[in-house]
Backbone as XML, in Angstrom:
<?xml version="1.0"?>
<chain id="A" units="angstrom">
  <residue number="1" name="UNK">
    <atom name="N" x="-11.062" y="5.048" z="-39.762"/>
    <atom name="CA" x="-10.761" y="5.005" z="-38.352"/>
    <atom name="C" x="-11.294" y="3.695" z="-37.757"/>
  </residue>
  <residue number="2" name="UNK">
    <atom name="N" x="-10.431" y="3.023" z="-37.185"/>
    <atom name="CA" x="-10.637" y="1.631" z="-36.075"/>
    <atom name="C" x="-11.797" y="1.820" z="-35.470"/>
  </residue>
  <residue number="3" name="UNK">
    <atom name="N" x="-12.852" y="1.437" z="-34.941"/>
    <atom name="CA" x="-13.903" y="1.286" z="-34.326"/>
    <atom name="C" x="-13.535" y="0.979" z="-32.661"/>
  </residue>
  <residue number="4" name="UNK">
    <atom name="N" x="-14.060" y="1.619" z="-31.567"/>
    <atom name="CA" x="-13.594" y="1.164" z="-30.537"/>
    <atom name="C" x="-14.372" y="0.211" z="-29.974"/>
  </residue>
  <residue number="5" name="UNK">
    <atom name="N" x="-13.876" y="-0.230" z="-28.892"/>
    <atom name="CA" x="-14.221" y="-1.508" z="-28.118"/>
    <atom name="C" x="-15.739" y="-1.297" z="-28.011"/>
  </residue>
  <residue number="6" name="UNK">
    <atom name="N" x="-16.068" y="-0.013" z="-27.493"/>
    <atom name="CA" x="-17.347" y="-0.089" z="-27.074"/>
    <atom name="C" x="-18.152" y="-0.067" z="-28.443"/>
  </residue>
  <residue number="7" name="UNK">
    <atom name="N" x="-17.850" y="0.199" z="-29.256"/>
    <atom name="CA" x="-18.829" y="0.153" z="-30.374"/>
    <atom name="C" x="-18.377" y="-1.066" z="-31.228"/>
  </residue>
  <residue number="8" name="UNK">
    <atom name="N" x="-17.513" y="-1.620" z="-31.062"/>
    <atom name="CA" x="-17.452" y="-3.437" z="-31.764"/>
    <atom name="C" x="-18.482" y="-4.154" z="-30.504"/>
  </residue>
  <residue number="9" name="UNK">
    <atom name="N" x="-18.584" y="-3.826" z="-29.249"/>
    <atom name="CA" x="-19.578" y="-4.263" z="-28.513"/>
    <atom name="C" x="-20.879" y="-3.848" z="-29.101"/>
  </residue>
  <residue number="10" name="UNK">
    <atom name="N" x="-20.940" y="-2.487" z="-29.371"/>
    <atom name="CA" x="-22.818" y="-2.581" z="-29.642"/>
    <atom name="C" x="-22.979" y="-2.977" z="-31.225"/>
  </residue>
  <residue number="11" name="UNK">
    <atom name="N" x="-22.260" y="-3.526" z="-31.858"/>
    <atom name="CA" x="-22.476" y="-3.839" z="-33.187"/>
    <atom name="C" x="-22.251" y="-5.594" z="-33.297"/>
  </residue>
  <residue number="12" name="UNK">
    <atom name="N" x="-22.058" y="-5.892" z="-32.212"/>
    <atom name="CA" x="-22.147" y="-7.302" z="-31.424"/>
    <atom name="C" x="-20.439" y="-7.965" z="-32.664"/>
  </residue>
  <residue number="13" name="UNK">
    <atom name="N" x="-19.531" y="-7.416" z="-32.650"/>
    <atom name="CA" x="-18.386" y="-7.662" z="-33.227"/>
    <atom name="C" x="-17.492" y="-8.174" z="-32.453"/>
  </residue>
  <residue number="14" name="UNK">
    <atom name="N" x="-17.473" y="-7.556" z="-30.893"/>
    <atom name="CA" x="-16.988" y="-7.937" z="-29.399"/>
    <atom name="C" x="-17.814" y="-8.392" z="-29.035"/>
  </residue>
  <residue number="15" name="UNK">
    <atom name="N" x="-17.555" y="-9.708" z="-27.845"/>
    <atom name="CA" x="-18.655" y="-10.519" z="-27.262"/>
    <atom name="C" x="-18.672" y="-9.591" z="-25.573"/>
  </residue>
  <residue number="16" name="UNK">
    <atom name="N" x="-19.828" y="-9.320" z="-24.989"/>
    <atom name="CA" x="-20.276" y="-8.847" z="-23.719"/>
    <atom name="C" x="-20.913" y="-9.740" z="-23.727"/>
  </residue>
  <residue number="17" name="UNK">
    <atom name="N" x="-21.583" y="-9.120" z="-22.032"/>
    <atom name="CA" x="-23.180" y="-9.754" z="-21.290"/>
    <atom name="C" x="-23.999" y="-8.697" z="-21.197"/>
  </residue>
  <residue number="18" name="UNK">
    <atom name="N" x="-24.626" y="-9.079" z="-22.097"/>
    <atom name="CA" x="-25.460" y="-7.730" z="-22.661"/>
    <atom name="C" x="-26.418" y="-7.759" z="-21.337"/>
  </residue>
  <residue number="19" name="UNK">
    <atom name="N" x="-26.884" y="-6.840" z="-20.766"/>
    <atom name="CA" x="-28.230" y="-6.815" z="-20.023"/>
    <atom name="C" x="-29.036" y="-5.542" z="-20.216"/>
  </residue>
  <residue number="20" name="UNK">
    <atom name="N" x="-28.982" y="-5.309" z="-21.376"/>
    <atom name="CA" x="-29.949" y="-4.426" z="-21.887"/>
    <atom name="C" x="-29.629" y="-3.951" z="-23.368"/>
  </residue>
  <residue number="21" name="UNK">
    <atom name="N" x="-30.801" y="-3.779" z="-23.760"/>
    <atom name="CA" x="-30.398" y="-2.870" z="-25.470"/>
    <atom name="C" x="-31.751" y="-2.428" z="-26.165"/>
  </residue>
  <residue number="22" name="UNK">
    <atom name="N" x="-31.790" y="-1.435" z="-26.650"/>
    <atom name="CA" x="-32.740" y="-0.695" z="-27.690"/>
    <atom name="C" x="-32.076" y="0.032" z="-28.590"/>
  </residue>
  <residue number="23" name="UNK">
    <atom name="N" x="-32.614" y="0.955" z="-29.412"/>
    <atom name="CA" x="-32.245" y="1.010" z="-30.325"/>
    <atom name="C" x="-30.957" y="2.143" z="-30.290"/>
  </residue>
  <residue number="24" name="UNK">
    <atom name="N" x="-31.021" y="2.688" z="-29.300"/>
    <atom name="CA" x="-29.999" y="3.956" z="-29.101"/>
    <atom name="C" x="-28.854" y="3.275" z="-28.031"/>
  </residue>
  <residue number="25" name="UNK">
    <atom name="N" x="-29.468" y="2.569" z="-27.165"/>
    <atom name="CA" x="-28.126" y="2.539" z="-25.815"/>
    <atom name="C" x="-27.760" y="0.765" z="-26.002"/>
  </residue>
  <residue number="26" name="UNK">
    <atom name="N" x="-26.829" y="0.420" z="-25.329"/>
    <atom name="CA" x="-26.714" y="-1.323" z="-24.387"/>
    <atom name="C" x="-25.634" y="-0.897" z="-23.224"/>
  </residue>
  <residue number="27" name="UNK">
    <atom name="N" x="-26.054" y="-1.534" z="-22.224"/>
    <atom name="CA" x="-25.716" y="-2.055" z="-21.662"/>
    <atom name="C" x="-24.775" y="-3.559" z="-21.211"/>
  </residue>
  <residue number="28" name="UNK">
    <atom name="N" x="-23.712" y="-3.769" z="-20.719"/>
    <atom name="CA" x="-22.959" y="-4.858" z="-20.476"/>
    <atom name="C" x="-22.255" y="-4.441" z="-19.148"/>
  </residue>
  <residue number="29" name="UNK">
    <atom name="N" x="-21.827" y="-6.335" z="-18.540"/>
    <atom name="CA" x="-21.303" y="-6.399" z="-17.485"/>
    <atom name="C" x="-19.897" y="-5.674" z="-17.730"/>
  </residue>
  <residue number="30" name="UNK">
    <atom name="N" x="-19.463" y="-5.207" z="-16.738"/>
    <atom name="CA" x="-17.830" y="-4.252" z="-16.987"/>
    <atom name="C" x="-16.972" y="-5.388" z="-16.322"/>
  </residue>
  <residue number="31" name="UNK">
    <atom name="N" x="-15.984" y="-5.839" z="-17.386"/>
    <atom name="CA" x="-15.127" y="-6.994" z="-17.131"/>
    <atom name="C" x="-14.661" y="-6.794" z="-16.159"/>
  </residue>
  <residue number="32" name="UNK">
    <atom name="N" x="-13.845" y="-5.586" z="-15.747"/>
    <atom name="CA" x="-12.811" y="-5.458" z="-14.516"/>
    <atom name="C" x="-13.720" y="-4.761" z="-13.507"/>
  </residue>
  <residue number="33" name="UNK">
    <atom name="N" x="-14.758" y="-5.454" z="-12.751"/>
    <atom name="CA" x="-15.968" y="-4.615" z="-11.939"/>
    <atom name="C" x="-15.683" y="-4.225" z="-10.647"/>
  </residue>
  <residue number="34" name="UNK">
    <atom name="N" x="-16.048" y="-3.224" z="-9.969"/>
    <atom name="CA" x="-15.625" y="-1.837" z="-9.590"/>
    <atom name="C" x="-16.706" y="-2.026" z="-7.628"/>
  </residue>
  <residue number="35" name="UNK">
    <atom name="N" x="-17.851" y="-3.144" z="-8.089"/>
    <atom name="CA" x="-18.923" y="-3.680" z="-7.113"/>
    <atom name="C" x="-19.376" y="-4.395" z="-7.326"/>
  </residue>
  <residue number="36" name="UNK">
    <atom name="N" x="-20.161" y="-4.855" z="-6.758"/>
    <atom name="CA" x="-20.277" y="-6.393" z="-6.821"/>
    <atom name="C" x="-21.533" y="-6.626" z="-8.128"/>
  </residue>
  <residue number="37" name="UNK">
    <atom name="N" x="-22.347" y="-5.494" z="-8.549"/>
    <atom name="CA" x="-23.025" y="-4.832" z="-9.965"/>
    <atom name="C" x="-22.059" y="-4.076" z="-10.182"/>
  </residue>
  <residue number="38" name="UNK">
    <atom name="N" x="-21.804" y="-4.005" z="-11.676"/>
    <atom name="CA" x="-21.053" y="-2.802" z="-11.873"/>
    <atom name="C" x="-21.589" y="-3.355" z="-13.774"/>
  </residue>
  <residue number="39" name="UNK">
    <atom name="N" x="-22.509" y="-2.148" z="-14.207"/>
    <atom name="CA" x="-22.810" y="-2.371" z="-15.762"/>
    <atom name="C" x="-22.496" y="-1.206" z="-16.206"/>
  </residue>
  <residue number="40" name="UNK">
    <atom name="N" x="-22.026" y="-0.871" z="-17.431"/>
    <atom name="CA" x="-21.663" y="-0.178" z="-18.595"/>
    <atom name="C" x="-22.939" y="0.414" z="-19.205"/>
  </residue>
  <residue number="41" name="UNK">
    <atom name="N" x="-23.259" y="1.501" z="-19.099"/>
    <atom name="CA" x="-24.092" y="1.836" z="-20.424"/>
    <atom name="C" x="-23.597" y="3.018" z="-21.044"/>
  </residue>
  <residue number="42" name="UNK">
    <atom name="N" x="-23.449" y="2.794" z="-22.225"/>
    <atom name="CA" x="-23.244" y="3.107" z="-23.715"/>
    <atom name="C" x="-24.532" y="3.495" z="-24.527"/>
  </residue>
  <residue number="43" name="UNK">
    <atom name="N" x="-24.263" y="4.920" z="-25.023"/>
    <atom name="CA" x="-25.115" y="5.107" z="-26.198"/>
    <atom name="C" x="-24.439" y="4.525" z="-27.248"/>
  </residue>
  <residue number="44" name="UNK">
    <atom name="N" x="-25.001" y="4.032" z="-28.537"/>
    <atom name="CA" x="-24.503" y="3.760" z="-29.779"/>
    <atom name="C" x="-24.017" y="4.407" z="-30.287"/>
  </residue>
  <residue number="45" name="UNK">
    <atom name="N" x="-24.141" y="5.664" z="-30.808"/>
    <atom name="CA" x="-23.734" y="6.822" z="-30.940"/>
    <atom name="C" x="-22.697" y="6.908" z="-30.467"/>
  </residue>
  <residue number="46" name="UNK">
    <atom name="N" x="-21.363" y="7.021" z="-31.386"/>
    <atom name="CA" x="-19.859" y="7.112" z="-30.871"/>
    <atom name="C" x="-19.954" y="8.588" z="-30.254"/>
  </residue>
  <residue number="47" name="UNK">
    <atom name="N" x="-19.715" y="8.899" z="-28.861"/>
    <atom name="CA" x="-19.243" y="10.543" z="-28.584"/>
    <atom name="C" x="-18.113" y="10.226" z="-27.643"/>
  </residue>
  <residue number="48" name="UNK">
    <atom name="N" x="-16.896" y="10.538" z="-27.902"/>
    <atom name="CA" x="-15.746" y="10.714" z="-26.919"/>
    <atom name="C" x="-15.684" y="10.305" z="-26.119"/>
  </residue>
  <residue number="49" name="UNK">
    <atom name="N" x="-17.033" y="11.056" z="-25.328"/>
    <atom name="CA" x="-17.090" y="11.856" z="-23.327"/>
    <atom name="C" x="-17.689" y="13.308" z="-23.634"/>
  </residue>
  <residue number="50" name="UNK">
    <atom name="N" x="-17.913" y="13.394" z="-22.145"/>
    <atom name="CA" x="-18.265" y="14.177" z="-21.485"/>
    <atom name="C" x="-18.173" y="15.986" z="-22.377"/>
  </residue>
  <residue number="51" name="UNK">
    <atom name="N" x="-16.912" y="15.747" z="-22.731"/>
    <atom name="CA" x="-16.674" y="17.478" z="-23.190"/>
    <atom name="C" x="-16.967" y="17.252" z="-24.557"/>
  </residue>
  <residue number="52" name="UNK">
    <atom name="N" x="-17.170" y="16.082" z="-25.303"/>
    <atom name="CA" x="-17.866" y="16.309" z="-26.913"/>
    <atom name="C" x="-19.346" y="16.416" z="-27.026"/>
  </residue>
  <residue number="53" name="UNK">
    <atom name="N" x="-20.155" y="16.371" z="-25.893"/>
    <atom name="CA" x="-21.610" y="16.652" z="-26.108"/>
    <atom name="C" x="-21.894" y="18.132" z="-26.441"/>
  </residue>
  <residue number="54" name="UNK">
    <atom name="N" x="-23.293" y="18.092" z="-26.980"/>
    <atom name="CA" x="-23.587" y="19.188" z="-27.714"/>
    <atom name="C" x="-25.041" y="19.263" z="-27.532"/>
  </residue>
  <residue number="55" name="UNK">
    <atom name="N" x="-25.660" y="20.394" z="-27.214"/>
    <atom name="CA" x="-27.001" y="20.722" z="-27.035"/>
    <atom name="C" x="-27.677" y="19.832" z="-27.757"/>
  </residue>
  <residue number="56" name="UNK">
    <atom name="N" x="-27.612" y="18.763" z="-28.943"/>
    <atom name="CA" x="-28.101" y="18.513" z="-29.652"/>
    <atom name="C" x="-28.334" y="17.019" z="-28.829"/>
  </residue>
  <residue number="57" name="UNK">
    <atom name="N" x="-26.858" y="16.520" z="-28.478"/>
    <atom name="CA" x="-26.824" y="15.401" z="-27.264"/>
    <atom name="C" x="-28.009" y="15.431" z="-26.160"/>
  </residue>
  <residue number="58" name="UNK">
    <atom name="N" x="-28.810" y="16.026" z="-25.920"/>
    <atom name="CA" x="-29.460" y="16.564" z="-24.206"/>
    <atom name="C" x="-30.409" y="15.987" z="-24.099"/>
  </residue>
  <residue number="59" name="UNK">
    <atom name="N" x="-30.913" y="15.460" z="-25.195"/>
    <atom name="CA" x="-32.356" y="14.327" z="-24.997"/>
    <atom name="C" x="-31.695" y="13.157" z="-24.965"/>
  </residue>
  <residue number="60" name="UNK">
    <atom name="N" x="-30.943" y="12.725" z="-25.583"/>
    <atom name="CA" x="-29.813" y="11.570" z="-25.421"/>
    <atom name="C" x="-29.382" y="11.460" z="-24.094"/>
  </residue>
  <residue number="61" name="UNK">
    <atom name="N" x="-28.427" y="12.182" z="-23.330"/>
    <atom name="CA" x="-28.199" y="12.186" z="-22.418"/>
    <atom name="C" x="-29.484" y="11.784" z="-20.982"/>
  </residue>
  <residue number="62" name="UNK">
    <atom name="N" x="-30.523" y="12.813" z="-21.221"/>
    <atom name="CA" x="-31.688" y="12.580" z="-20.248"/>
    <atom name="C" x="-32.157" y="11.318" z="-20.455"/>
  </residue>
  <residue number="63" name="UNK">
    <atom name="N" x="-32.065" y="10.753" z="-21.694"/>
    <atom name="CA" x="-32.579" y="9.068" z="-21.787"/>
    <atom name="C" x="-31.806" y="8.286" z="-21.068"/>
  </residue>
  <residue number="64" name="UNK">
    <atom name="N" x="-30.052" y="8.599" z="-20.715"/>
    <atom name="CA" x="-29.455" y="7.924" z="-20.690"/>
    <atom name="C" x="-29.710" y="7.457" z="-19.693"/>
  </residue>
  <residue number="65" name="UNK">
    <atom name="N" x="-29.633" y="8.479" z="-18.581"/>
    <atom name="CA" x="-30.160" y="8.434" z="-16.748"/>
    <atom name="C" x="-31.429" y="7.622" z="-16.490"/>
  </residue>
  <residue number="66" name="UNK">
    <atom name="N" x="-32.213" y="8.020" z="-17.605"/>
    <atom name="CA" x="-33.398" y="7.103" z="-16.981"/>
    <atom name="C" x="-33.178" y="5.756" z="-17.508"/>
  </residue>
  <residue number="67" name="UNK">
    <atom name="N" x="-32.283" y="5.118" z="-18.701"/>
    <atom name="CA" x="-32.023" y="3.877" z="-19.005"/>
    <atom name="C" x="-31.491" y="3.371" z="-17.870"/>
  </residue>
  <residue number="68" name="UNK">
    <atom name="N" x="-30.379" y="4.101" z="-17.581"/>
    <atom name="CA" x="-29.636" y="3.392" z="-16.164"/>
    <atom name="C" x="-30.604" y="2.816" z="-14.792"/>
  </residue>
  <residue number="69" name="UNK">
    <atom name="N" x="-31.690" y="3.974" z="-14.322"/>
    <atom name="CA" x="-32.339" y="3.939" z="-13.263"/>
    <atom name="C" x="-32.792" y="2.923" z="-13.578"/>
  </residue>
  <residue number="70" name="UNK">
    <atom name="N" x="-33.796" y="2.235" z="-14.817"/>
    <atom name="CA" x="-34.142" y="1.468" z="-15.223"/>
    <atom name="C" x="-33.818" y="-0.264" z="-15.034"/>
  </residue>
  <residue number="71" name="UNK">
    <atom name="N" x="-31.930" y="0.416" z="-15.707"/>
    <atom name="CA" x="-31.547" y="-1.142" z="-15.629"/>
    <atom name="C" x="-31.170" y="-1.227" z="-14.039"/>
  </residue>
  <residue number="72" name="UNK">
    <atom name="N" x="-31.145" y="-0.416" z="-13.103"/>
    <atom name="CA" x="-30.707" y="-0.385" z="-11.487"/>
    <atom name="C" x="-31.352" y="-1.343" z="-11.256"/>
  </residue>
  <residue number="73" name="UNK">
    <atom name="N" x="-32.925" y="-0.796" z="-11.494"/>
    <atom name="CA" x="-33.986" y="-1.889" z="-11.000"/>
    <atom name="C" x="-34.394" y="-2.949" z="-11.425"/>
  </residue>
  <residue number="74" name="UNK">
    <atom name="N" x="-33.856" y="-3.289" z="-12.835"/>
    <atom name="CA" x="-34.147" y="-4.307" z="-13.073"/>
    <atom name="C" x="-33.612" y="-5.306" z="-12.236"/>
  </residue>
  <residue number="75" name="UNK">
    <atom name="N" x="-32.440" y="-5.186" z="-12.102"/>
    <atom name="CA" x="-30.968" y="-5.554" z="-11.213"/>
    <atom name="C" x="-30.863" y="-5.410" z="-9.845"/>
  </residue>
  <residue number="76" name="UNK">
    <atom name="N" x="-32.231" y="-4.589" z="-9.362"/>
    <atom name="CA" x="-32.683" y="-5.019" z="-8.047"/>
    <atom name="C" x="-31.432" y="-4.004" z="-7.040"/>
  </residue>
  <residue number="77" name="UNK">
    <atom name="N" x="-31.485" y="-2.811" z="-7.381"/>
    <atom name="CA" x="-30.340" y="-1.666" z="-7.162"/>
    <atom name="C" x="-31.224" y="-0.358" z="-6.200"/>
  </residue>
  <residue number="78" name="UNK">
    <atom name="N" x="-32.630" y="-1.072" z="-6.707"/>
    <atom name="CA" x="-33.258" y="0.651" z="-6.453"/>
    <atom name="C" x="-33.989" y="0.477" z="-5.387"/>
  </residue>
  <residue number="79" name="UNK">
    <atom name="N" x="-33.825" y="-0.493" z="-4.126"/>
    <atom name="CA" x="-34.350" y="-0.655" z="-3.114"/>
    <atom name="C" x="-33.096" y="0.242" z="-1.846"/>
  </residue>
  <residue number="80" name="UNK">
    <atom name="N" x="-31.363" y="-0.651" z="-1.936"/>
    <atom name="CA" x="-30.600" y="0.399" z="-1.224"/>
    <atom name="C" x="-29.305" y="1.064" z="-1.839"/>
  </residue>
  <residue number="81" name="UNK">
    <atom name="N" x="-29.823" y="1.463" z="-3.680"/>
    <atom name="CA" x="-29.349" y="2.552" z="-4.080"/>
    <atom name="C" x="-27.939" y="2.214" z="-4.492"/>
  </residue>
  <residue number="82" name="UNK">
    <atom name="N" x="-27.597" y="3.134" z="-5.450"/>
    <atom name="CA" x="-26.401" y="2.519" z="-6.404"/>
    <atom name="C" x="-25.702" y="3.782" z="-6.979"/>
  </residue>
  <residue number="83" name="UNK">
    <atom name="N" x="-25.097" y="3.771" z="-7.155"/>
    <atom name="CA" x="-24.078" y="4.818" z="-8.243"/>
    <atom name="C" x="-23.710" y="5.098" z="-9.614"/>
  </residue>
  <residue number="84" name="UNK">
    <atom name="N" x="-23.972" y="6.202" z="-9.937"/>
    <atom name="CA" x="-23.923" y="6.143" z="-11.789"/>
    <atom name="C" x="-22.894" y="7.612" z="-11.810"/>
  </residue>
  <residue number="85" name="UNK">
    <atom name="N" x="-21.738" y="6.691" z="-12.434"/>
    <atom name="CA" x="-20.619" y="7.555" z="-13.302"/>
    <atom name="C" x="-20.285" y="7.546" z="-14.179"/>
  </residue>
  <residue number="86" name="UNK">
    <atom name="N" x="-19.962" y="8.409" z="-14.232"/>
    <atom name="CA" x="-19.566" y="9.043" z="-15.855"/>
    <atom name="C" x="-17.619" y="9.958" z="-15.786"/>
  </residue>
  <residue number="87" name="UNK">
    <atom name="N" x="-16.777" y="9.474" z="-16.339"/>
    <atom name="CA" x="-15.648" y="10.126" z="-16.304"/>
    <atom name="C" x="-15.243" y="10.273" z="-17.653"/>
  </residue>
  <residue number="88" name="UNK">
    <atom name="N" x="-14.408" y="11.658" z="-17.582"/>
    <atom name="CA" x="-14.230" y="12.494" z="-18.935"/>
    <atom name="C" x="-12.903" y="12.782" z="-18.684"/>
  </residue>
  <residue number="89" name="UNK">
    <atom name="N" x="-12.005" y="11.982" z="-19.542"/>
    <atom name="CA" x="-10.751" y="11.992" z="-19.714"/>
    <atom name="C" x="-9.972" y="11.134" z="-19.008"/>
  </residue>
  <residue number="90" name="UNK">
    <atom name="N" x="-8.671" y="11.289" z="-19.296"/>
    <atom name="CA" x="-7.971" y="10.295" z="-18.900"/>
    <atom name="C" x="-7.316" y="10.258" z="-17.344"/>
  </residue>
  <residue number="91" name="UNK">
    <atom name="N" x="-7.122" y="12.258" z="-16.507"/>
    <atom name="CA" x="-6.751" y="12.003" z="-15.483"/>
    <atom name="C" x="-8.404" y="11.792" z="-14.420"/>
  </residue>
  <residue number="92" name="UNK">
    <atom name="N" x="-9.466" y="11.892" z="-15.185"/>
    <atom name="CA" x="-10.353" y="11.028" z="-14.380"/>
    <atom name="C" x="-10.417" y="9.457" z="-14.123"/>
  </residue>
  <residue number="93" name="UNK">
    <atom name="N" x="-10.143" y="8.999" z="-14.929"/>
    <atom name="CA" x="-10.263" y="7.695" z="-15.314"/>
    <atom name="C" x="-11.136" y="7.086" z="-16.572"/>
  </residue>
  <residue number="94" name="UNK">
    <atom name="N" x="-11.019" y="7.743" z="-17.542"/>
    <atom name="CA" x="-11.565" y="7.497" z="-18.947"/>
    <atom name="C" x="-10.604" y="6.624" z="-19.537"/>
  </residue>
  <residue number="95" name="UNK">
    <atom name="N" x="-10.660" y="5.376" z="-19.292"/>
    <atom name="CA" x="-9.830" y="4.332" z="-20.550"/>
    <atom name="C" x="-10.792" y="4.386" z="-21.825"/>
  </residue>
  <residue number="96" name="UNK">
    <atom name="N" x="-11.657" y="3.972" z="-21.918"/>
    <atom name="CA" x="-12.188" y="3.969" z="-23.033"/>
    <atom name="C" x="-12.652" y="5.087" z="-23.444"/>
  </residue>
  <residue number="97" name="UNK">
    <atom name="N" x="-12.370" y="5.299" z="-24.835"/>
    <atom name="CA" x="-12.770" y="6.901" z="-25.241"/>
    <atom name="C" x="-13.854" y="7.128" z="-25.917"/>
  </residue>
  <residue number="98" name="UNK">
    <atom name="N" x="-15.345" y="6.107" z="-25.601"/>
    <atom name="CA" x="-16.384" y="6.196" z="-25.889"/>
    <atom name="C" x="-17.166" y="6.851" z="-24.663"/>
  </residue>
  <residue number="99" name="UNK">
    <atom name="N" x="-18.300" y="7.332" z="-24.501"/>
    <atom name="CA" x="-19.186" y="8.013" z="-23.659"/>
    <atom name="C" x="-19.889" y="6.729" z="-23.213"/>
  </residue>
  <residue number="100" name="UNK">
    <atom name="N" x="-19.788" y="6.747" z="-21.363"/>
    <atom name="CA" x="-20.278" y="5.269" z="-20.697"/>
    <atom name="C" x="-20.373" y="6.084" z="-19.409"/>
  </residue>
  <residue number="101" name="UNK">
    <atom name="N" x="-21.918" y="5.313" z="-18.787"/>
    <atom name="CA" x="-21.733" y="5.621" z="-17.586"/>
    <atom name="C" x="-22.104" y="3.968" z="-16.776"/>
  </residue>
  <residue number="102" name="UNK">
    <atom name="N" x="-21.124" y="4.287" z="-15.987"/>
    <atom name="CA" x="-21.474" y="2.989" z="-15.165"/>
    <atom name="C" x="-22.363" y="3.093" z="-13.984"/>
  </residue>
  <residue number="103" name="UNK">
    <atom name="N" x="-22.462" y="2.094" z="-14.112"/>
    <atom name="CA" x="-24.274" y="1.887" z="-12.775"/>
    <atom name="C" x="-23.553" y="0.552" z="-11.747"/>
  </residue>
  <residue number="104" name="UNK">
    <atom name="N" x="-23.132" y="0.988" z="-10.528"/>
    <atom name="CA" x="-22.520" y="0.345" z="-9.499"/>
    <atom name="C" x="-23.122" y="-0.228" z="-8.608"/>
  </residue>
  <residue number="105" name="UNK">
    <atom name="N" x="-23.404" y="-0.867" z="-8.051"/>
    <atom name="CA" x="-24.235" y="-1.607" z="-6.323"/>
    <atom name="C" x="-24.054" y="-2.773" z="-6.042"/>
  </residue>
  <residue number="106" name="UNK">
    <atom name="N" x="-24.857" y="-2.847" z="-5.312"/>
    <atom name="CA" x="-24.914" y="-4.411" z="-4.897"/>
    <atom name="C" x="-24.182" y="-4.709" z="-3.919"/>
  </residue>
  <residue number="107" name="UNK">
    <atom name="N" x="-23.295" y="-3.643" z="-2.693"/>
    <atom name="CA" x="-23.038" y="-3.693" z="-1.967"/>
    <atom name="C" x="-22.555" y="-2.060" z="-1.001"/>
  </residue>
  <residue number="108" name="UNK">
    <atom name="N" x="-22.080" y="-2.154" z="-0.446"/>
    <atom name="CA" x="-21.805" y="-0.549" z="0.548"/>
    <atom name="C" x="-20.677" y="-0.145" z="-0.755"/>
  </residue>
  <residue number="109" name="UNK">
    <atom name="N" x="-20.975" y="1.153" z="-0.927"/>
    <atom name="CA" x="-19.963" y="2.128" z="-1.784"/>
    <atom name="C" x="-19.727" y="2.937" z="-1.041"/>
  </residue>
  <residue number="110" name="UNK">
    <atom name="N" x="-18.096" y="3.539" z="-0.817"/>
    <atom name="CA" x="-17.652" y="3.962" z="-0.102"/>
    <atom name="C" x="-17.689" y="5.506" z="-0.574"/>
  </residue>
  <residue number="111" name="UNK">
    <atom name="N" x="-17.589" y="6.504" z="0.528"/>
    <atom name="CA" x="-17.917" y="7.915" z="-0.115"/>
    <atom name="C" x="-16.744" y="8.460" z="-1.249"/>
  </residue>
  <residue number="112" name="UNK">
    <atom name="N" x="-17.027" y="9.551" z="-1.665"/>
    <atom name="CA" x="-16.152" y="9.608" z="-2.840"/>
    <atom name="C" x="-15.080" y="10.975" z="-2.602"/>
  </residue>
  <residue number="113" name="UNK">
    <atom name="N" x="-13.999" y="10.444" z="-2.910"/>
    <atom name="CA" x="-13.068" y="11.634" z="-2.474"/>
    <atom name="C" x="-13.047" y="13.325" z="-2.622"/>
  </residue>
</chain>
């Protein structure tokens, strides 16, 4: 099976702007950006989305949130607050069919429908 985008990114095969990485997650700028921050984080760990996690996922997942909060602030997000999504499937808006949540700010986000 082809490897997807997001994981030729964390195996550094695709070129990003990485702004973060350890041994489980990275982070990169999201080409087509959404705010005026708008970063990608990715576990390494290929999972779908949203509906392929598994109890086994749940410490993974809880890392993930605090990686994000993390990179918010690095990025200077966590003074007036930012947005972290996550979409599962395609009539959400899942193009890529790796598990990503994006971390948004850096300017007014408008409420959500």
């Amino acid at each position: 099976m082809e490897k997807c985008i997001f994981c030729k990114i964390a195996s550094k095969e695709a070129p990003a702007v990485i702004r973060y990485e350890d041994n489980d997650f990275i982070a990169f700028d999201d080409i087509c950006p959404s705010a005026t921050i708008h970063i990608v984080l990715i576990p390494k760990k290929h999972i779908e989305g949203i509906s392929q996690i598994s109890e086994v996922d749940s410490t993974l997942m809880g890392r993930m949130i605090i990686r994000a909060k993390n990179i918010a602030k690095t990025v200077n997000l966590e003074k007036d607050g930012y947005r972290l999504v996550i979409n599962d499937g395609y009539d959400a808006g899942q193009v890529v069919h790796h598990l990503h949540m994006h971390i948004l700010g850096g300017n007014i986000l408008g409420p959500l429908a």
